[in-house]
ZADO-1210 file (C-alpha; in nm, 4 decimals, padded with zeros to 6 digits):
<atoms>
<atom x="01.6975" y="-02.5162" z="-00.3741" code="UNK" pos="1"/>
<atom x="01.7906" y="-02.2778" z="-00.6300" code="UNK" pos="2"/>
<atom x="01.6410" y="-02.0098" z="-00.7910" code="UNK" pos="3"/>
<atom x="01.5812" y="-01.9861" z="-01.1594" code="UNK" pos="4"/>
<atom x="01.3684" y="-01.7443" z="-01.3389" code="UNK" pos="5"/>
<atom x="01.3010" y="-01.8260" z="-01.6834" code="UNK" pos="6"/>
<atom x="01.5619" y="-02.0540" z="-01.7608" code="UNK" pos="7"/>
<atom x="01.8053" y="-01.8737" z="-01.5749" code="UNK" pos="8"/>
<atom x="01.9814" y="-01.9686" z="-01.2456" code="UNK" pos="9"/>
<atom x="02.0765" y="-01.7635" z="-01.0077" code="UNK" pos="10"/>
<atom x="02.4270" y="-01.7617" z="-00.8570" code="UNK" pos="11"/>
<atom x="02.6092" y="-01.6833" z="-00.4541" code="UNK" pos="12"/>
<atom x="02.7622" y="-01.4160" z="-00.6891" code="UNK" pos="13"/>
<atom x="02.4492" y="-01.2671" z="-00.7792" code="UNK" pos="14"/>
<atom x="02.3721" y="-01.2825" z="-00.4243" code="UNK" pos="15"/>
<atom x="02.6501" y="-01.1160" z="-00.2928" code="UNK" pos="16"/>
<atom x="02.6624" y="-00.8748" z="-00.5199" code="UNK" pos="17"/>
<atom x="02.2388" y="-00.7418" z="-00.4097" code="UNK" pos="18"/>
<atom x="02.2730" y="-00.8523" z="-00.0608" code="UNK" pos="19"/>
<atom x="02.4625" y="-00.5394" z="00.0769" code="UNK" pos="20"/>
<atom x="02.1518" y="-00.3346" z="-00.0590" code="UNK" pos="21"/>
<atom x="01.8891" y="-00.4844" z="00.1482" code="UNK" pos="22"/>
<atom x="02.0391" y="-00.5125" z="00.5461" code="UNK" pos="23"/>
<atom x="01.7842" y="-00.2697" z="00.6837" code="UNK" pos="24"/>
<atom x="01.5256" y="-00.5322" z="00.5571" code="UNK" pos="25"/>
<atom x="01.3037" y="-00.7624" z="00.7846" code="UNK" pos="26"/>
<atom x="01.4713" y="-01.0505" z="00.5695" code="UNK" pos="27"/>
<atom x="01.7676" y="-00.9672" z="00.4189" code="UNK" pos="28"/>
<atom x="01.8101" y="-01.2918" z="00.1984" code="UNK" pos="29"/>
<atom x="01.4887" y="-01.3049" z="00.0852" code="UNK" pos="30"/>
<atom x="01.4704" y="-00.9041" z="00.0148" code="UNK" pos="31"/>
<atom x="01.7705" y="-00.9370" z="-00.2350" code="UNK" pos="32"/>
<atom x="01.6737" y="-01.2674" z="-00.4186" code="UNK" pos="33"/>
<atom x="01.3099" y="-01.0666" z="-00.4623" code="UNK" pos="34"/>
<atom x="01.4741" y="-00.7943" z="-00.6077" code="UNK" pos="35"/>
<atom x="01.6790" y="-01.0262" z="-00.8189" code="UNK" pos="36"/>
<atom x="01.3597" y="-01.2282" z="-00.9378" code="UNK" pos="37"/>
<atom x="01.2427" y="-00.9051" z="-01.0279" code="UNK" pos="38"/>
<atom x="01.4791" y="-00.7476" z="-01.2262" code="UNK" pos="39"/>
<atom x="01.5441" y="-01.0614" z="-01.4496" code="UNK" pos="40"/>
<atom x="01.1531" y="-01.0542" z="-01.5409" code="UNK" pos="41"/>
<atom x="01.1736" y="-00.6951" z="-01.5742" code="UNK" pos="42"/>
<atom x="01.4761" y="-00.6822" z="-01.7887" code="UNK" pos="43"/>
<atom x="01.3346" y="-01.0577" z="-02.0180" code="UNK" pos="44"/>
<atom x="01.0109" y="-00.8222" z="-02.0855" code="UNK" pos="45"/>
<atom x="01.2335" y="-00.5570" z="-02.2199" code="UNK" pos="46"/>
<atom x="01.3733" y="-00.7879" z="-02.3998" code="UNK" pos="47"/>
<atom x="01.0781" y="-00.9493" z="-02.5273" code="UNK" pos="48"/>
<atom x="00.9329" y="-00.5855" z="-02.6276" code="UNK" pos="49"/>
<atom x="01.2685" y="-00.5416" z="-02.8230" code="UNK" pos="50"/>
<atom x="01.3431" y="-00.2646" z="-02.6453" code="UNK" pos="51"/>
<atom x="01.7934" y="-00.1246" z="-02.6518" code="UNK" pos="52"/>
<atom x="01.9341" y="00.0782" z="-02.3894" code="UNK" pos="53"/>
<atom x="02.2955" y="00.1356" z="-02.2904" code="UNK" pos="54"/>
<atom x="02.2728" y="-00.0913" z="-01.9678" code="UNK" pos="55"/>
<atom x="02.0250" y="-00.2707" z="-01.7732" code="UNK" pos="56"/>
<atom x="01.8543" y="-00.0208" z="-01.5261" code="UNK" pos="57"/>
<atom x="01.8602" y="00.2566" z="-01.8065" code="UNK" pos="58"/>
<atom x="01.6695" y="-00.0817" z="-02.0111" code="UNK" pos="59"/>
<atom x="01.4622" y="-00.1533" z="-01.7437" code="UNK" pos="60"/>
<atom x="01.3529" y="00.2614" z="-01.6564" code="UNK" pos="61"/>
<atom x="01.2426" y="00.2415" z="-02.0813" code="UNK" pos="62"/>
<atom x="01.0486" y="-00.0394" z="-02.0076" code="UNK" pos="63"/>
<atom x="00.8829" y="00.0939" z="-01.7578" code="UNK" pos="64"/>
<atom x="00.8095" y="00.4564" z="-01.8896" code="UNK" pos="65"/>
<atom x="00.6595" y="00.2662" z="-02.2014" code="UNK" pos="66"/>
<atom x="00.4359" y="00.0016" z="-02.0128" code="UNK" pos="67"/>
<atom x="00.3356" y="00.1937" z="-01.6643" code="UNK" pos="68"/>
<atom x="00.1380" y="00.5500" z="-01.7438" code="UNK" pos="69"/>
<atom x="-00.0467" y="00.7251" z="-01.4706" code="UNK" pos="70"/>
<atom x="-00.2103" y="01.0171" z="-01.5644" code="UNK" pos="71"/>
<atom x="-00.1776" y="01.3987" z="-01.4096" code="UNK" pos="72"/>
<atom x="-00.4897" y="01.4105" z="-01.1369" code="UNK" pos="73"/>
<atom x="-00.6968" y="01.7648" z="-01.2487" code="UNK" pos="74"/>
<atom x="-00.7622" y="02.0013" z="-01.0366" code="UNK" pos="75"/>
<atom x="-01.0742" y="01.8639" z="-00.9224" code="UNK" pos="76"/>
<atom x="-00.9949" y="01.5559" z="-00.8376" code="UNK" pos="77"/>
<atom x="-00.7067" y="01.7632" z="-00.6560" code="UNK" pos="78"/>
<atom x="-00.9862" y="01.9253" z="-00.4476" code="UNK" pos="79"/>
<atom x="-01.1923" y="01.6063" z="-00.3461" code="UNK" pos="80"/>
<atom x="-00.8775" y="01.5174" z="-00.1824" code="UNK" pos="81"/>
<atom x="-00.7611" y="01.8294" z="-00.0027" code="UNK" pos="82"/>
<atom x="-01.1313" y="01.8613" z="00.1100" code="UNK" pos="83"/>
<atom x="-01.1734" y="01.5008" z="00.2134" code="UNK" pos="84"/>
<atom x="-00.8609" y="01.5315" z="00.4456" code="UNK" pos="85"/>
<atom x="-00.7977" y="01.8377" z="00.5483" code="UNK" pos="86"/>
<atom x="-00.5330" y="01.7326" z="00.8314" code="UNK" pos="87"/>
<atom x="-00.2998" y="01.5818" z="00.6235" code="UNK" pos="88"/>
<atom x="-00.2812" y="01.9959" z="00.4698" code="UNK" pos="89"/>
<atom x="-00.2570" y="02.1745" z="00.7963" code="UNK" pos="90"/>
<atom x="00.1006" y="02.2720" z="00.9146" code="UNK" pos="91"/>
<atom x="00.1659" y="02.4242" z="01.2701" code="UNK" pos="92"/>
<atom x="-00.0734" y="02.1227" z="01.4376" code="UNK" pos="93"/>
<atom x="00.0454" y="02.0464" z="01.7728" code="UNK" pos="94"/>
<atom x="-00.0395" y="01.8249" z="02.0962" code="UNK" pos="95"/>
<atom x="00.0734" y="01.7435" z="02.4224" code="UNK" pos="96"/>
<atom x="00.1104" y="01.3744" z="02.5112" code="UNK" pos="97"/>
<atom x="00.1620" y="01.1699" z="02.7655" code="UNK" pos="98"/>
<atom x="00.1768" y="00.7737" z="02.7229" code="UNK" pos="99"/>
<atom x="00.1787" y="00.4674" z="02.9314" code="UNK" pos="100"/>
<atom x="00.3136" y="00.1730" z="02.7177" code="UNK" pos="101"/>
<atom x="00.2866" y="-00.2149" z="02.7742" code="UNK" pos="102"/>
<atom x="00.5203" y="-00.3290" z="02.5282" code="UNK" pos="103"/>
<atom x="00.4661" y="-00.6664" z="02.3393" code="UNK" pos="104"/>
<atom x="00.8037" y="-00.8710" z="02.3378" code="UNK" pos="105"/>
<atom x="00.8744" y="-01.2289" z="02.2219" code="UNK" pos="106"/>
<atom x="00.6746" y="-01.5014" z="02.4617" code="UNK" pos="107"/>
<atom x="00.4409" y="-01.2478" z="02.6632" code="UNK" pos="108"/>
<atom x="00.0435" y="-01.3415" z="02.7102" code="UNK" pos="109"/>
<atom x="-00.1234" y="-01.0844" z="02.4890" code="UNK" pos="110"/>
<atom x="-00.4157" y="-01.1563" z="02.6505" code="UNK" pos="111"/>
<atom x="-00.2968" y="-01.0997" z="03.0146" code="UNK" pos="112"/>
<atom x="-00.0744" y="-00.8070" z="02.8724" code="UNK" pos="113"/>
<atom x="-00.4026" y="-00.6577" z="02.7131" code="UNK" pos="114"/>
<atom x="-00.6292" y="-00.7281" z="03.0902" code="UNK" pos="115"/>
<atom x="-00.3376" y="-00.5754" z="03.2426" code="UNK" pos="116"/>
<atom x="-00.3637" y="-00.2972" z="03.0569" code="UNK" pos="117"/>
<atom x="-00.7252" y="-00.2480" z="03.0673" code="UNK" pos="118"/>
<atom x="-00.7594" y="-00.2765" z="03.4330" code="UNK" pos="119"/>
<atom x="-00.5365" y="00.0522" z="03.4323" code="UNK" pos="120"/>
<atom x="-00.6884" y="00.2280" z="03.1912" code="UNK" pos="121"/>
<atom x="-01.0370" y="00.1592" z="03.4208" code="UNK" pos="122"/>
<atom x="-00.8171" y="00.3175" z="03.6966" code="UNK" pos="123"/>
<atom x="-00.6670" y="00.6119" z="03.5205" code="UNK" pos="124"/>
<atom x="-01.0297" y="00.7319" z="03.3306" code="UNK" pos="125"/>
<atom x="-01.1619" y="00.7690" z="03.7306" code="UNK" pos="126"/>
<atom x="-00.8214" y="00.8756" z="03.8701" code="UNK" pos="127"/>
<atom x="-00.6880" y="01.0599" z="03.5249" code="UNK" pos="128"/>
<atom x="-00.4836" y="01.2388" z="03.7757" code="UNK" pos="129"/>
<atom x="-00.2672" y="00.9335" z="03.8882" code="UNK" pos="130"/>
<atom x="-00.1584" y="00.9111" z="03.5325" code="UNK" pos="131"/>
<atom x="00.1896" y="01.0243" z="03.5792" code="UNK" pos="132"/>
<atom x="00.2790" y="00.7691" z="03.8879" code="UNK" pos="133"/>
<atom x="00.0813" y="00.5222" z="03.6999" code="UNK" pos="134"/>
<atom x="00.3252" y="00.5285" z="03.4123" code="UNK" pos="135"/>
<atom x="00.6706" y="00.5469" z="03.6218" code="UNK" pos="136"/>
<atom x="00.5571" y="00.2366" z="03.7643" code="UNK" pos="137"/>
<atom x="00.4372" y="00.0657" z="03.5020" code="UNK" pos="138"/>
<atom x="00.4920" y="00.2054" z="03.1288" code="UNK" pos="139"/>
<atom x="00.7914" y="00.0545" z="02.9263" code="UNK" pos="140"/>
<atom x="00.8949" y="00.3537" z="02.7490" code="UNK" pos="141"/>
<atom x="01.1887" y="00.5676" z="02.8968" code="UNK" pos="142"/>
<atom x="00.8773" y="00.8604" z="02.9127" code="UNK" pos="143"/>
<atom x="00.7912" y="00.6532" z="03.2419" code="UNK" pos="144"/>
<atom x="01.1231" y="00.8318" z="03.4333" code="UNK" pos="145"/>
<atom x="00.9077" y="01.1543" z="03.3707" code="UNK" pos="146"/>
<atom x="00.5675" y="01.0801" z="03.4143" code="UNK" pos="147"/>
<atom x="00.5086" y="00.9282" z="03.0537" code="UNK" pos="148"/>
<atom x="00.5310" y="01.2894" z="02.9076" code="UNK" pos="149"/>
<atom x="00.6121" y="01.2896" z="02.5249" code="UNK" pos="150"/>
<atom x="00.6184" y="01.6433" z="02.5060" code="UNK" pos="151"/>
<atom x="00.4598" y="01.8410" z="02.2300" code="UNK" pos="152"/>
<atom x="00.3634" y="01.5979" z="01.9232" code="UNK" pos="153"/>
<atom x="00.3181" y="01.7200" z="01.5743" code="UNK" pos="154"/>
<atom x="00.1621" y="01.5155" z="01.2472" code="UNK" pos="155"/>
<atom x="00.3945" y="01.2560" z="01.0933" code="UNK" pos="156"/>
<atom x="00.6177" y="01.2543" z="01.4533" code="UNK" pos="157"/>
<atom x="00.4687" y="00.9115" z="01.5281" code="UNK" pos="158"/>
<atom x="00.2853" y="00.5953" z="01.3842" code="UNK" pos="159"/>
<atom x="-00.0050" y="00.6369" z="01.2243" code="UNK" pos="160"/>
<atom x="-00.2154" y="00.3859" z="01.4636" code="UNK" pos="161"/>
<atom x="-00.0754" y="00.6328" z="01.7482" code="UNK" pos="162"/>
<atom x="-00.1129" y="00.9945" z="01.5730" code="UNK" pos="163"/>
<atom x="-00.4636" y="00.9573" z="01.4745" code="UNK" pos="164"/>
<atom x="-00.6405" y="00.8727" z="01.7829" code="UNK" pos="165"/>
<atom x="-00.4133" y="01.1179" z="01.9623" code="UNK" pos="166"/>
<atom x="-00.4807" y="01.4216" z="01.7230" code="UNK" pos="167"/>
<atom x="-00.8694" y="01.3468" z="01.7646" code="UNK" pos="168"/>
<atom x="-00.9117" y="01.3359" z="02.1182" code="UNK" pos="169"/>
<atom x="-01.0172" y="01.6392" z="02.3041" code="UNK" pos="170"/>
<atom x="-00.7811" y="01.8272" z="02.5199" code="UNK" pos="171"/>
<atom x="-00.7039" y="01.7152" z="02.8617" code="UNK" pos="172"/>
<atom x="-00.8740" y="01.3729" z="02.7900" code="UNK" pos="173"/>
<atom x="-00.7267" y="01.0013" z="02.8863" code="UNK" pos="174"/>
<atom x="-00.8461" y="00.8284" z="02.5277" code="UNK" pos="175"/>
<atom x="-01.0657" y="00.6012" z="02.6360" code="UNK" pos="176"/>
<atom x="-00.9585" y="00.2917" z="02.5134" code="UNK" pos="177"/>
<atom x="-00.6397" y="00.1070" z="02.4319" code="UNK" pos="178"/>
<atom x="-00.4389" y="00.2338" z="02.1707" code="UNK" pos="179"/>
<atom x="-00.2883" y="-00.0709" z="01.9701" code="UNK" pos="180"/>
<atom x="00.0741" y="00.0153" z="01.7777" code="UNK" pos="181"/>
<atom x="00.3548" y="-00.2359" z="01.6573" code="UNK" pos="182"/>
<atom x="00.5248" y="-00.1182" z="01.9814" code="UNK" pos="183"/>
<atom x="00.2292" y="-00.2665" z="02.1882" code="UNK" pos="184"/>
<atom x="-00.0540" y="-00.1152" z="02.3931" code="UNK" pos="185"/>
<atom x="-00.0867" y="00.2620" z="02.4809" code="UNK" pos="186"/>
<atom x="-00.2591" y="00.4373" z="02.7400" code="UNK" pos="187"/>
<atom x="-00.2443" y="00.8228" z="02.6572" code="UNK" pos="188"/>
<atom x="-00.3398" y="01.0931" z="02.7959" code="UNK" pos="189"/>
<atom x="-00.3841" y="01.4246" z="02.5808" code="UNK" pos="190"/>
<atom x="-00.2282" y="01.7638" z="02.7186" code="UNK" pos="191"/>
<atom x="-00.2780" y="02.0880" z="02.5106" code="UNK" pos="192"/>
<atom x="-00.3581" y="02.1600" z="02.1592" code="UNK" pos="193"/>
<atom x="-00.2763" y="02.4034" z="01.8941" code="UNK" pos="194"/>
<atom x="-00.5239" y="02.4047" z="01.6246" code="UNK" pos="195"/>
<atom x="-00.2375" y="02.4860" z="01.2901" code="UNK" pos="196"/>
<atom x="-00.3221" y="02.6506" z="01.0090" code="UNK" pos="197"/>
<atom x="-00.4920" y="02.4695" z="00.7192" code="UNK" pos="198"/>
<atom x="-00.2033" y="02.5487" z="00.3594" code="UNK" pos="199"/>
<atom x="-00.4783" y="02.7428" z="00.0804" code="UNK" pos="200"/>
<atom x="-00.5648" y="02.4921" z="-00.1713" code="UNK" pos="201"/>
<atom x="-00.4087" y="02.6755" z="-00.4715" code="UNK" pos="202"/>
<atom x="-00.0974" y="02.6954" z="-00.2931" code="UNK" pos="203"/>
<atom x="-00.0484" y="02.3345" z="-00.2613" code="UNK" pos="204"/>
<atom x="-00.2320" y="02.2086" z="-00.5590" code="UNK" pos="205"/>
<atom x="00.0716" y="02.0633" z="-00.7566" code="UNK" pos="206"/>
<atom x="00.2020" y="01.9081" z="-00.4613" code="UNK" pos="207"/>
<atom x="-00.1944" y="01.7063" z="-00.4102" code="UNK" pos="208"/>
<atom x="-00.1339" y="01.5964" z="-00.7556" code="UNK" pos="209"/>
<atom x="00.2605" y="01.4810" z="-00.7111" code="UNK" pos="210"/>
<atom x="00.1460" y="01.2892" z="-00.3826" code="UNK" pos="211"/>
<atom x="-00.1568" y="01.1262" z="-00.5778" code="UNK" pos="212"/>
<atom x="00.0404" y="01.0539" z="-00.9383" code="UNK" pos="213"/>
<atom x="00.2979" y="00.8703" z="-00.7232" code="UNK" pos="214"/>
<atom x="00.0115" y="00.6805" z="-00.5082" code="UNK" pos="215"/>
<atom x="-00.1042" y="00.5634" z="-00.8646" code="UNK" pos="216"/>
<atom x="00.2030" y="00.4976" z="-00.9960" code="UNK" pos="217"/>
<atom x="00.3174" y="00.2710" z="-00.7346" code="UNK" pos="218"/>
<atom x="-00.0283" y="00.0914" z="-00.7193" code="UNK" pos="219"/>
<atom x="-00.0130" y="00.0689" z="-01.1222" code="UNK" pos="220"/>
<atom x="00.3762" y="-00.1043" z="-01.0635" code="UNK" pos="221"/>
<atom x="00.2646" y="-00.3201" z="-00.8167" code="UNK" pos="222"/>
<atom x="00.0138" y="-00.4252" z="-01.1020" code="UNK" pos="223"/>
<atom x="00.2243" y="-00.4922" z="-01.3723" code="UNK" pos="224"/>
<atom x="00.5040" y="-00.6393" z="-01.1840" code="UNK" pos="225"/>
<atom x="00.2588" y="-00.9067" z="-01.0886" code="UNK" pos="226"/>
<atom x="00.1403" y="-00.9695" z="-01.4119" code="UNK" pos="227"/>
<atom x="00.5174" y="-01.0304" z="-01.5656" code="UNK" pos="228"/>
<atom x="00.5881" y="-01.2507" z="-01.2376" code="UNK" pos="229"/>
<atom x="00.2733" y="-01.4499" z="-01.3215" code="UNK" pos="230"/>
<atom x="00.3998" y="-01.5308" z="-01.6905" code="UNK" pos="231"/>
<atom x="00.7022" y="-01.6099" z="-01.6127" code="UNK" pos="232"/>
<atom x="00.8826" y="-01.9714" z="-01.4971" code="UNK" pos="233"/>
<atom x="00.9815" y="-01.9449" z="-01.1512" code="UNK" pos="234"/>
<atom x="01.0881" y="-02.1799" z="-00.9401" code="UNK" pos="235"/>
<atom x="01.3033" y="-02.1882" z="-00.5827" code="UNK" pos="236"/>
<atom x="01.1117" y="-01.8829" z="-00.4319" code="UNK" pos="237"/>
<atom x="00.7344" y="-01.7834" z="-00.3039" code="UNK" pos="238"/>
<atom x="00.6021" y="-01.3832" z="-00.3953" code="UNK" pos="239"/>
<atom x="00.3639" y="-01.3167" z="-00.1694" code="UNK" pos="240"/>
<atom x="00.2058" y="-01.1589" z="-00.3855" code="UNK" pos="241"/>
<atom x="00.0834" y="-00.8088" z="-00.3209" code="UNK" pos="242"/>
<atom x="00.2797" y="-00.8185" z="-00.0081" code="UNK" pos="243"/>
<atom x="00.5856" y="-00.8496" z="-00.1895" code="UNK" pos="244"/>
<atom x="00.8299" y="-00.5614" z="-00.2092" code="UNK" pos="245"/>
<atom x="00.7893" y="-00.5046" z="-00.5820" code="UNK" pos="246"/>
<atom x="00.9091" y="-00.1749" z="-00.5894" code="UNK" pos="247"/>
<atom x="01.1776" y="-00.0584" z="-00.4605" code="UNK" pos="248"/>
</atoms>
């Protein structure tokens, strides 16, 4: 079926031509015919606004200074979030870690994965010194050939689902429940910790505000990119929606 957006069809040359831009995504095809959808609504609203420019993306970069404004945060909004999390403003955070991992690959039980699992973690929080054997013979991480060490961890080395349990547990603690990731189920154990050093506010005020104008900016595209998709006449392909990469 073929694509049009507001009258207009889109071609395998238009294809080709976005494709090559979009191979590290999930879905390649449907990536580049998104981003395609999105610049022909973008650029017909530019358009429509009678906005000139020398080409489209410099037409398409007017439109969007003119139609998506995000204000500078202040200062104390600035401070409610430095206050409210702290961690994400301490440098010099470290942790030990060791892992067992039961991966989760195409056709496995979760359920008998996850009892699996479970029954070790029983084991190991009795027998936390087993933990080592328990993961050469049973983790599927390459960490299993040494005893499931990971080595010293800091903030933003790992997942998110992963780093947060890890960085609250208490030194020289199995966490005491399974640790869910996209990679599968975790058992980890927690070596030692280095406390960091938490950056002075004023130091890192006007990169607070950078972080949160781009949160709302992104969140404030998302918006208005929905809003021109849902005027316009689309046929041949499914948004999702907010799930949608809109912004790119």
């Amino acid at each position: 079926m073929p694509v049009i957006v507001n009258g207009v069809e889109f071609t395998d040359a238009d294809m080709e031509r976005e494709l090559p831009d979009h191979q590290d995504a999930p879905d390649p095809v449907k990536s580049a015919m998104t981003a395609l959808v999105l610049r022909r609504v973008l650029l017909d609203e530019a358009k429509q606004l009678a906005l000139t420019a020398e080409d489209d993306e410099a037409l398409i970069d007017a439109l969007l200074q003119q139609e998506v404004r995000v204000p500078v945060p202040g200062r104390e909004e600035c401070l409610r979030q430095y206050q409210a999390h702290p961690e994400r403003f301490t440098v010099g955070e470290l942790t030990e870690a060791s892992h067992i991992l039961f991966q989760v690959t195409p056709g496995v039980d979760l359920d008998t994965l996850r009892q699996h699992a479970s029954g070790i973690l029983t084991h190991l929080l009795d027998h936390p010194h087993e933990f080592a054997e328990m993961a050469k013979t049973n983790s599927n991480c390459p960490s299993g050939e040494v005893g499931g060490s990971l080595g010293q961890i800091g903030r933003g080395q790992t997942v998110p689902e992963f780093e947060r349990p890890l960085f609250a547990a208490a030194a020289g603690s199995v966490i005491p429940r399974l640790v869910e990731t996209r990679f599968g189920f975790h058992i980890i154990q927690v070596g030692r910790k280095a406390e960091g050093r938490l950056l002075p506010f004023e130091e890192i005020q006007h990169d607070i505000a950078g972080m949160m104008q781009k949160a709302s900016r992104d969140h404030a595209m998302r918006q208005y990119l929905q809003l021109l998709v849902g005027r316009a006449s689309i046929s041949g392909i499914d948004l999702q929606g907010a799930d949608s990469p809109l912004v790119q």
